[in-house]
TORKOL-4160 file (C-alpha; in steps of 0.2 Angstrom, whole numbers, padded with zeros to 4 digits, m for minus):
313
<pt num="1" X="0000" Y="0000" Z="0000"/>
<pt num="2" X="0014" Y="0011" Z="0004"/>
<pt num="3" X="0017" Y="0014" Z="m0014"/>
<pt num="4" X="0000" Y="0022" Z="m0019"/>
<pt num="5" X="0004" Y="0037" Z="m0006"/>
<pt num="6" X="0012" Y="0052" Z="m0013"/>
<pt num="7" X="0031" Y="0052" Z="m0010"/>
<pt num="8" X="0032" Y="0072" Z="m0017"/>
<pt num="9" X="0027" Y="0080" Z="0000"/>
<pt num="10" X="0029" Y="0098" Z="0001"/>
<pt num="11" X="0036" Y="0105" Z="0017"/>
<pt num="12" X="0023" Y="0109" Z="0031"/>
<pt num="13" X="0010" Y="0095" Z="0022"/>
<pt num="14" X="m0006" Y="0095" Z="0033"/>
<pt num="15" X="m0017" Y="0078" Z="0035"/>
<pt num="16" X="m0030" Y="0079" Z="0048"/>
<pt num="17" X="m0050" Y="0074" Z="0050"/>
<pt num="18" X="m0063" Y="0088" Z="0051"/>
<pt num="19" X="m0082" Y="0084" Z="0056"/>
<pt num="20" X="m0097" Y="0094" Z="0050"/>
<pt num="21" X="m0112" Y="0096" Z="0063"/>
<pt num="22" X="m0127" Y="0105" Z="0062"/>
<pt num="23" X="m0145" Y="0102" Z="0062"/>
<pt num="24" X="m0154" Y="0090" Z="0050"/>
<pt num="25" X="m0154" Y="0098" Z="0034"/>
<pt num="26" X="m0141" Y="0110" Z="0034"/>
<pt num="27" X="m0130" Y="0104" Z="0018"/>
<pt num="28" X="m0117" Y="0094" Z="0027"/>
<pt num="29" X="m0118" Y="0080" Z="0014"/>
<pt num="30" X="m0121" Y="0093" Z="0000"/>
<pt num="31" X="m0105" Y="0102" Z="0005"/>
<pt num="32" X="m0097" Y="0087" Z="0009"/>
<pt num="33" X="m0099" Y="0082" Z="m0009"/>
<pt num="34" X="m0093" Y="0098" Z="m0018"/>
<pt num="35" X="m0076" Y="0098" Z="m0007"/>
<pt num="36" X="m0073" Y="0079" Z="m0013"/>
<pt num="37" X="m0080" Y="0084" Z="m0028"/>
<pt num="38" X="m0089" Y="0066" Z="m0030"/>
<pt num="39" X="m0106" Y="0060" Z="m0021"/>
<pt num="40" X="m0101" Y="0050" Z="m0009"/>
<pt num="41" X="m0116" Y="0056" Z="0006"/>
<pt num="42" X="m0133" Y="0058" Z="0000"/>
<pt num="43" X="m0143" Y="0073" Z="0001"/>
<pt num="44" X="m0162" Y="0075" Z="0002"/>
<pt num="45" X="m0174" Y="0089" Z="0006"/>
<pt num="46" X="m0180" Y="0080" Z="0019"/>
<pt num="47" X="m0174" Y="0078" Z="0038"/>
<pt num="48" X="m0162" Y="0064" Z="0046"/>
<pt num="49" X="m0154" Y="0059" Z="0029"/>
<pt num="50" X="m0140" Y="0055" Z="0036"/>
<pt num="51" X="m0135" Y="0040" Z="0048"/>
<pt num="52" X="m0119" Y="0034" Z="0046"/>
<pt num="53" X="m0102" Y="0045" Z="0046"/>
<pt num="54" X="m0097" Y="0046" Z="0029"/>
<pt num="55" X="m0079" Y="0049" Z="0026"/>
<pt num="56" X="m0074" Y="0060" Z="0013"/>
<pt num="57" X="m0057" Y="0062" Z="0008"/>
<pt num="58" X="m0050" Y="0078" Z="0000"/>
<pt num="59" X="m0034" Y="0078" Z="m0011"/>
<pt num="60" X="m0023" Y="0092" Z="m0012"/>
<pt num="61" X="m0004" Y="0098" Z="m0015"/>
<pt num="62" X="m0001" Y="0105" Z="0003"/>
<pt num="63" X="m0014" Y="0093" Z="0013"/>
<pt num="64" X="m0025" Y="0080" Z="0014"/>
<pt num="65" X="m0044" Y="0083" Z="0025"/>
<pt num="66" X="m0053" Y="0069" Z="0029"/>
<pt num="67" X="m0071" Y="0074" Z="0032"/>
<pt num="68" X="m0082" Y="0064" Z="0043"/>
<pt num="69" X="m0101" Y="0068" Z="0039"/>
<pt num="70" X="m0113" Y="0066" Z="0053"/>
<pt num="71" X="m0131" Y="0063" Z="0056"/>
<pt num="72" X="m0139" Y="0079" Z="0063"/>
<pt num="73" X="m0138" Y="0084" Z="0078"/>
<pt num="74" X="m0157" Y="0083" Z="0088"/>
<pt num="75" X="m0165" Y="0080" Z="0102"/>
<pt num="76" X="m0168" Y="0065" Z="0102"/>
<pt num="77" X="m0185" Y="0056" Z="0101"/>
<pt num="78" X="m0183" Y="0038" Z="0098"/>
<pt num="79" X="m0170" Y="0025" Z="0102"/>
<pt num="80" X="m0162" Y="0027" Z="0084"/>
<pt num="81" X="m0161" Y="0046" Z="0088"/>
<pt num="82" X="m0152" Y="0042" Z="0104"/>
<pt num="83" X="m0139" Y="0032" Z="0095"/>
<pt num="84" X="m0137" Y="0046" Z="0083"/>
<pt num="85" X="m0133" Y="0058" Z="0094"/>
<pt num="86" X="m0122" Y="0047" Z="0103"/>
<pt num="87" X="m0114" Y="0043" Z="0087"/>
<pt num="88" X="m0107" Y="0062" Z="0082"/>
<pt num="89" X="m0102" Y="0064" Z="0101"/>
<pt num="90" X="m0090" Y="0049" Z="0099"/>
<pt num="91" X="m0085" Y="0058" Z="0080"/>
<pt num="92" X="m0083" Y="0074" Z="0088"/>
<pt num="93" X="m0070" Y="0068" Z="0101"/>
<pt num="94" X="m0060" Y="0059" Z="0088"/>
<pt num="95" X="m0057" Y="0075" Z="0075"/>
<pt num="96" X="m0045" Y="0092" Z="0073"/>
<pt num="97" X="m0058" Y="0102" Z="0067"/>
<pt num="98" X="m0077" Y="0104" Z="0069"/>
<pt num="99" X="m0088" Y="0113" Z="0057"/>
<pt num="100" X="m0107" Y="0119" Z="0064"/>
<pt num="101" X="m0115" Y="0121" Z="0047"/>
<pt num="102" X="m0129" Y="0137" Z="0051"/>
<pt num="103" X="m0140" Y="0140" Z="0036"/>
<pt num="104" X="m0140" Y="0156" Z="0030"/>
<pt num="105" X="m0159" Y="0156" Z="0023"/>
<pt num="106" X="m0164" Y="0149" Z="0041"/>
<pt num="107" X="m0166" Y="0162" Z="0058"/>
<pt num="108" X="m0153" Y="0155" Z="0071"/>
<pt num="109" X="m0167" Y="0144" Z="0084"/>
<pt num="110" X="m0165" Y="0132" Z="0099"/>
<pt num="111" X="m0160" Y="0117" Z="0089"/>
<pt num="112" X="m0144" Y="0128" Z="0085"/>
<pt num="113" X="m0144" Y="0134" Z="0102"/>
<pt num="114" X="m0142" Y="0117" Z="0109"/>
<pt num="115" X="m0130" Y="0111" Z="0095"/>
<pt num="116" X="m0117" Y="0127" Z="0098"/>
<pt num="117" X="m0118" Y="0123" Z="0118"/>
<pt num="118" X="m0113" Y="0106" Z="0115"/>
<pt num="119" X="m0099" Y="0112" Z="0106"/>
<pt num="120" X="m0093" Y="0126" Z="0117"/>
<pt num="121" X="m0088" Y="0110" Z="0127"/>
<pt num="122" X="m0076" Y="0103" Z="0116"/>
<pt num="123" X="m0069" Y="0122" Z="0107"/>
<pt num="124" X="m0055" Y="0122" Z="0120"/>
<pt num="125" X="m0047" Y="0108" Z="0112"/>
<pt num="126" X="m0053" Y="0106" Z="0096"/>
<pt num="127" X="m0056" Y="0121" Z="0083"/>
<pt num="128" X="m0076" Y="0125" Z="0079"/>
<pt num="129" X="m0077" Y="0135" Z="0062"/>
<pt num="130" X="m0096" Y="0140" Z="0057"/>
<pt num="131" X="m0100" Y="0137" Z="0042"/>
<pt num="132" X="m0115" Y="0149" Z="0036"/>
<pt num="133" X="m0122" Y="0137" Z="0020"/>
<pt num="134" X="m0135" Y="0138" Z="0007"/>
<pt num="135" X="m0129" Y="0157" Z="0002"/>
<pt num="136" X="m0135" Y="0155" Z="m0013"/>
<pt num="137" X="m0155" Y="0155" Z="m0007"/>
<pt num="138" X="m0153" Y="0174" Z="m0001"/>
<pt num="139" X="m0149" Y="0190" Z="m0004"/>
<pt num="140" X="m0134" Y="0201" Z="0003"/>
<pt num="141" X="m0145" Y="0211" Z="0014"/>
<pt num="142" X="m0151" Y="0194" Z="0024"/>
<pt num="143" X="m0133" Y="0183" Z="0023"/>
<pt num="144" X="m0126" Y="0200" Z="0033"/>
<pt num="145" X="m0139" Y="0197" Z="0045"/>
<pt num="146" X="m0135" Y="0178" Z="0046"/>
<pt num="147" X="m0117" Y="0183" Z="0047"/>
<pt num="148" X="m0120" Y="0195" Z="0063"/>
<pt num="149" X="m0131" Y="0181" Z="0071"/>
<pt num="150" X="m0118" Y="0167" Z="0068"/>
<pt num="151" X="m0107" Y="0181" Z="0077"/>
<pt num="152" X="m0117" Y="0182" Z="0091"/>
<pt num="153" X="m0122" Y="0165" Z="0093"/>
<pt num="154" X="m0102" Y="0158" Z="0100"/>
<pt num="155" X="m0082" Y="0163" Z="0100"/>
<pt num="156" X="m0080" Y="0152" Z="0083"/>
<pt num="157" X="m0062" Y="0150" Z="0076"/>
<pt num="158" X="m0068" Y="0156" Z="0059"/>
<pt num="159" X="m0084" Y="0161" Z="0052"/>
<pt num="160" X="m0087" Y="0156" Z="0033"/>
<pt num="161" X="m0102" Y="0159" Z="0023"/>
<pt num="162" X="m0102" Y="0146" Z="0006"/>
<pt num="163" X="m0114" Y="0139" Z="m0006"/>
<pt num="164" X="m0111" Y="0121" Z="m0010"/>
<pt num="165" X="m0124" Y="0120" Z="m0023"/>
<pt num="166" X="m0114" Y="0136" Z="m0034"/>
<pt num="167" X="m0099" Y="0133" Z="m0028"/>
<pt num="168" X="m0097" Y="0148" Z="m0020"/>
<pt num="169" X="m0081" Y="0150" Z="m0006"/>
<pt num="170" X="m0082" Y="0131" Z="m0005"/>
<pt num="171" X="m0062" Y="0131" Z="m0010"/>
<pt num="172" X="m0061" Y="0142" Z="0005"/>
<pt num="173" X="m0068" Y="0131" Z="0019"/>
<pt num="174" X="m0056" Y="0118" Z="0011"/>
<pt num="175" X="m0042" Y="0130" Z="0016"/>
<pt num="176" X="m0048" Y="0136" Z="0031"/>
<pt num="177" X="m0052" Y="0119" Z="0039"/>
<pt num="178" X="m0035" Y="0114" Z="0032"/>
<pt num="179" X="m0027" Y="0126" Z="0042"/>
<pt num="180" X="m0030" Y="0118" Z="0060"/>
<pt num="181" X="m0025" Y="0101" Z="0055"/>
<pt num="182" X="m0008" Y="0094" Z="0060"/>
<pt num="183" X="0007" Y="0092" Z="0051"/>
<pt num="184" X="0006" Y="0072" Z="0044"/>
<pt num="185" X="0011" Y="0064" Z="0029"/>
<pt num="186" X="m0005" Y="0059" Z="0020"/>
<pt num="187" X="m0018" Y="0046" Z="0028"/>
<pt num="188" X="m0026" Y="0037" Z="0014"/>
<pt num="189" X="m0018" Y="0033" Z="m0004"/>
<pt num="190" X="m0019" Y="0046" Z="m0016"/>
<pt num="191" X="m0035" Y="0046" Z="m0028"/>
<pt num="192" X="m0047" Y="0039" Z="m0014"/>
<pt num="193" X="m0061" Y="0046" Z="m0009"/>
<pt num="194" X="m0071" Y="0038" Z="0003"/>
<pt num="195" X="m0067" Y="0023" Z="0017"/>
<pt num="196" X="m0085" Y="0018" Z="0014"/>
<pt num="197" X="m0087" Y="0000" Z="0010"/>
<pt num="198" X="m0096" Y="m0002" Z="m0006"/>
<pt num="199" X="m0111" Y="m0009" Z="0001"/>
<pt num="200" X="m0116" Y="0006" Z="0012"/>
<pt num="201" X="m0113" Y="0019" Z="m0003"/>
<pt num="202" X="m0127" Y="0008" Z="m0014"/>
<pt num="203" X="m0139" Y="0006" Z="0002"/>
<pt num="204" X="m0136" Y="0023" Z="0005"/>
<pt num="205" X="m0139" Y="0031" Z="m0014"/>
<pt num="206" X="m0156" Y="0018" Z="m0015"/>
<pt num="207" X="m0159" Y="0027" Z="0001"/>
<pt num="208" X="m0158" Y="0044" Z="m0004"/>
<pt num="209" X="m0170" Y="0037" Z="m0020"/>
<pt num="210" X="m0185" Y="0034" Z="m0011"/>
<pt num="211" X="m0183" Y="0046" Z="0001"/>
<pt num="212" X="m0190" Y="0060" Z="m0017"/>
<pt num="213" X="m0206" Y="0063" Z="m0017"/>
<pt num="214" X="m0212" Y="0053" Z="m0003"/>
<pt num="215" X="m0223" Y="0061" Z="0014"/>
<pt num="216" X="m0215" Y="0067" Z="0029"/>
<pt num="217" X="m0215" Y="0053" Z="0040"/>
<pt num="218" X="m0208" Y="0041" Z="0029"/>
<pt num="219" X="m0190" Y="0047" Z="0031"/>
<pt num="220" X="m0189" Y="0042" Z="0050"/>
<pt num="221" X="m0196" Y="0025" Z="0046"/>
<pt num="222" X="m0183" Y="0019" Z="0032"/>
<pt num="223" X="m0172" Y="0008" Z="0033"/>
<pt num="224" X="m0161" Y="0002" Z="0018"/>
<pt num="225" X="m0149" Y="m0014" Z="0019"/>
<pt num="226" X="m0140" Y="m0024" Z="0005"/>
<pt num="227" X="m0143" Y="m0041" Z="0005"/>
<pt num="228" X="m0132" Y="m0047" Z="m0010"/>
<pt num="229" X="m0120" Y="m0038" Z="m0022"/>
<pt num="230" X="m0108" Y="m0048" Z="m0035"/>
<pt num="231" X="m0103" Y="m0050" Z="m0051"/>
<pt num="232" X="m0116" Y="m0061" Z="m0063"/>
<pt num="233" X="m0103" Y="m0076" Z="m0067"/>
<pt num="234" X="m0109" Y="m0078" Z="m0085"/>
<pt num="235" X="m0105" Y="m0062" Z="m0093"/>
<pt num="236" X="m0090" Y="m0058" Z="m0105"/>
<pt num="237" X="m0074" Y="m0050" Z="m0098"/>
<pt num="238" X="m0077" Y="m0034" Z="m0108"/>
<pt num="239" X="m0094" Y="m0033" Z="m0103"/>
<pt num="240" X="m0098" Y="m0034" Z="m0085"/>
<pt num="241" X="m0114" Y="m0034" Z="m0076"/>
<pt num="242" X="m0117" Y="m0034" Z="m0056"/>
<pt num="243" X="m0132" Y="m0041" Z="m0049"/>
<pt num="244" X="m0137" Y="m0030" Z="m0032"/>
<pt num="245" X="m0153" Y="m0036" Z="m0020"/>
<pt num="246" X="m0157" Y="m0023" Z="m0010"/>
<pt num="247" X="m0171" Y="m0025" Z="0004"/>
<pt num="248" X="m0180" Y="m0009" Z="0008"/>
<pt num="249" X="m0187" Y="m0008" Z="0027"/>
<pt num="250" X="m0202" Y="0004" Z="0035"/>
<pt num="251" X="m0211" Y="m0002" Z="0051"/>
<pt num="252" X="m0232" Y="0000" Z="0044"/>
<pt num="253" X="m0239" Y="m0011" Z="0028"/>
<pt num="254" X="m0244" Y="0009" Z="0024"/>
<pt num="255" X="m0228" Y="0014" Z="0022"/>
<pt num="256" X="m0224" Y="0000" Z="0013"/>
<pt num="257" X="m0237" Y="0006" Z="m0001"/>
<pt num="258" X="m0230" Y="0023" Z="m0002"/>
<pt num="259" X="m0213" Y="0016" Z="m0008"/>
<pt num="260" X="m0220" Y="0002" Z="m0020"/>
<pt num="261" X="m0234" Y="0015" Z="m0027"/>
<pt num="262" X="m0246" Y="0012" Z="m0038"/>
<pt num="263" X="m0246" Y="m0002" Z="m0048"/>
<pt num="264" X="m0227" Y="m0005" Z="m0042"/>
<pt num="265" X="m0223" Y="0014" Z="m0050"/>
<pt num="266" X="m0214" Y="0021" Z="m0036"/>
<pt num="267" X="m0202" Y="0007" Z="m0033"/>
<pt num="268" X="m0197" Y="0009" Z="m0052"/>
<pt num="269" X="m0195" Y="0026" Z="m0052"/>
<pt num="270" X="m0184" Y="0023" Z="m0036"/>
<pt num="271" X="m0175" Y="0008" Z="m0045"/>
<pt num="272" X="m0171" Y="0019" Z="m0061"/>
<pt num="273" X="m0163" Y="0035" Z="m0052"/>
<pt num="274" X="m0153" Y="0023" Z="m0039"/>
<pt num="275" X="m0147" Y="0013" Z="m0052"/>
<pt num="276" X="m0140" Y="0028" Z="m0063"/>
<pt num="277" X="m0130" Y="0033" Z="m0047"/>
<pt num="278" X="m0125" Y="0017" Z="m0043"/>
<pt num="279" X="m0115" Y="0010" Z="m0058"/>
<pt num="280" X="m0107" Y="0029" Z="m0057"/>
<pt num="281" X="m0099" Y="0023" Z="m0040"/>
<pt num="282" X="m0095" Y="0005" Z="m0046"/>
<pt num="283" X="m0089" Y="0010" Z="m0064"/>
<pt num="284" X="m0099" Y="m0004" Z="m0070"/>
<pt num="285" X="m0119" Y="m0007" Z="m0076"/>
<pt num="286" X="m0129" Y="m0017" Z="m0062"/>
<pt num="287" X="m0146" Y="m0027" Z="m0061"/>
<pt num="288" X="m0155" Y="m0019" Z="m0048"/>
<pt num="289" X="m0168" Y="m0029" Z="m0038"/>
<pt num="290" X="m0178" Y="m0020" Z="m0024"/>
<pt num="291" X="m0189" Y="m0028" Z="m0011"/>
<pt num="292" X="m0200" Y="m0017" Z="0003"/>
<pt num="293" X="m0203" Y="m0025" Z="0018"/>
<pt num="294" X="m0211" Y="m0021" Z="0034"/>
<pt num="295" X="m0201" Y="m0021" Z="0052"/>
<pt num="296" X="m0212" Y="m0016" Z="0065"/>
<pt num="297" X="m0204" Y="m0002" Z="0073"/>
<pt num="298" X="m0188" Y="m0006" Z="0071"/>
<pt num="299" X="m0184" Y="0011" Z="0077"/>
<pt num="300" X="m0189" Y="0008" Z="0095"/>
<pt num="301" X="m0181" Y="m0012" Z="0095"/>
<pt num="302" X="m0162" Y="m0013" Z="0100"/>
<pt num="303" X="m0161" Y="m0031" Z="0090"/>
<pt num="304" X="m0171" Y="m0025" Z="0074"/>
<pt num="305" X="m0157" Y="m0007" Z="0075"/>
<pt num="306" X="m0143" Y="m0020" Z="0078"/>
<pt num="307" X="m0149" Y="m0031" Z="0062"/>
<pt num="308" X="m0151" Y="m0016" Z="0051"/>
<pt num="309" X="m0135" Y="m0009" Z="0056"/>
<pt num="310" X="m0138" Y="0003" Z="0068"/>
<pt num="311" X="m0129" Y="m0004" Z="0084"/>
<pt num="312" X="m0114" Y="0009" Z="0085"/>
<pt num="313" X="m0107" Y="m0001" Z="0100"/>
């Protein structure tokens, strides 16, 4: 392995891991994908898209910055936002650098209250850098206000306002982030992106699918696990096929409705769009085959959280 890492170190290279907090839907993935500059965290309008810390690895000539993405920050309501929680508290202890994404179109409320407290614990030792996102949904006149609020919200190392979506300063968070990291040759070989094994990137992406278009309280109640993923033995060298079974799970025969759709619609739909991403991250086509399937509350039941991946012990 020692021979995929760069050997042409400039002086005073940085490597380091950075994390990104904030409340649900705040463009943590979204910006954690313009700064790789590949998808590799899904996004989604709706909250709680997150739950599992996708690392991010950033290539450059002076550093190398290791983003973890986090689920939101909440208070928690159920036994899988519990482990959630305790999940970015274990991440935050482990990292050189914090960034509390604010969004600029958003007034400053409890929930960010309770997130910047929680950091004020931690900024002795570890750098906290707000990040003011989603510039590009407002005018000048209310990202200074956002700016002045961010201020006066807590004694933050920097303050950065950036739009992941137009790229606008995202080059600048890379460098100011980069700045608090510690001198280290590099951590991962160059060119890779993301530690993620390939199975949760493709669970994650059918995830992110099904989560368009669908009511409110779907998102809470899916779960998405892999069940197989190989190559199909009987295809030509130069023209490869994966065969990928992917079991959708959500606690209420209702919900299970909602993500077939009528006449099975829904789940094509969903098949279709995660498909397209999915042979992007393999670099190969895939058969896709989806199954929905009903666990009754798994959010509340340790074992059926274990099963489906959420045990974080």
């Amino acid at each position: 392995m020692t021979d995929l890492f760069r050997t042409d170190l400039p002086e005073g290279y940085r490597a380091g891991f950075a994390c990104l907090v904030g409340r649900p839907n705040t463009g943590k993935s979204t910006l954690t994908n313009a700064l790789v500059g590949s998808k590799i965290a899904i996004t989604s309008a709706k909250p709680q898209t997150t739950r599992h810390t996708i690392r991010g690895i950033v290539h450059r000539d002076d550093h190398q910055l290791v983003l973890v993405d986090t689920p939101g920050l909440h208070r928690p309501r159920t036994l899988l936002g519990a482990r959630l929680n305790d999940l970015v508290a274990a991440t935050l202890s482990e990292v050189d650098v914090i960034g509390f994404c604010l969004p600029a179109n958003e007034r400053i409320g409890p929930g960010d209250r309770y997130i910047a407290e929680q950091l004020q614990m931690v900024s002795e030792r570890t750098p906290v850098v707000a990040l003011v996102t989603k510039t590009d949904l407002v005018d000048r006149e209310r990202l200074t206000e956002a700016l002045i609020a961010v201020e006066q919200l807590g004694d933050f190392a920097d303050i950065v306002p950036v739009s992941a979506r137009d790229g606008f300063q995202v080059d600048t968070v890379d460098a100011v982030l980069s700045k608090h990291l510690p001198e280290s040759p590099p951590l991962y070989p160059d060119g890779e992106i993301t530690d993620e094994p390939e199975t949760v990137l493709v669970a994650e992406l059918v995830r992110e699918a099904a989560l368009e278009g669908v009511r409110d309280e779907l998102p809470h109640s899916l779960a998405v696990q892999v069940e197989e993923m190989r190559p199909r033995e009987d295809r030509p060298e130069d023209k490869p096929l994966w065969d990928v079974h992917v079991n959708l799970f959500v606690e209420r025969p209702s919900q299970k409705a909602i993500v077939i759709g009528r006449k099975g619609a829904r789940l094509k739909e969903i098949g279709t769009t995660a498909r397209k991403n999915i042979e992007a991250i393999l670099g190969t086509p895939i058969y896709l085959d989806l199954h929905v399937k009903v666990a009754k509350d798994w959010q509340r039941d340790p074992k059926q959280l274990g099963r489906l991946g959420f045990d974080f012990s």
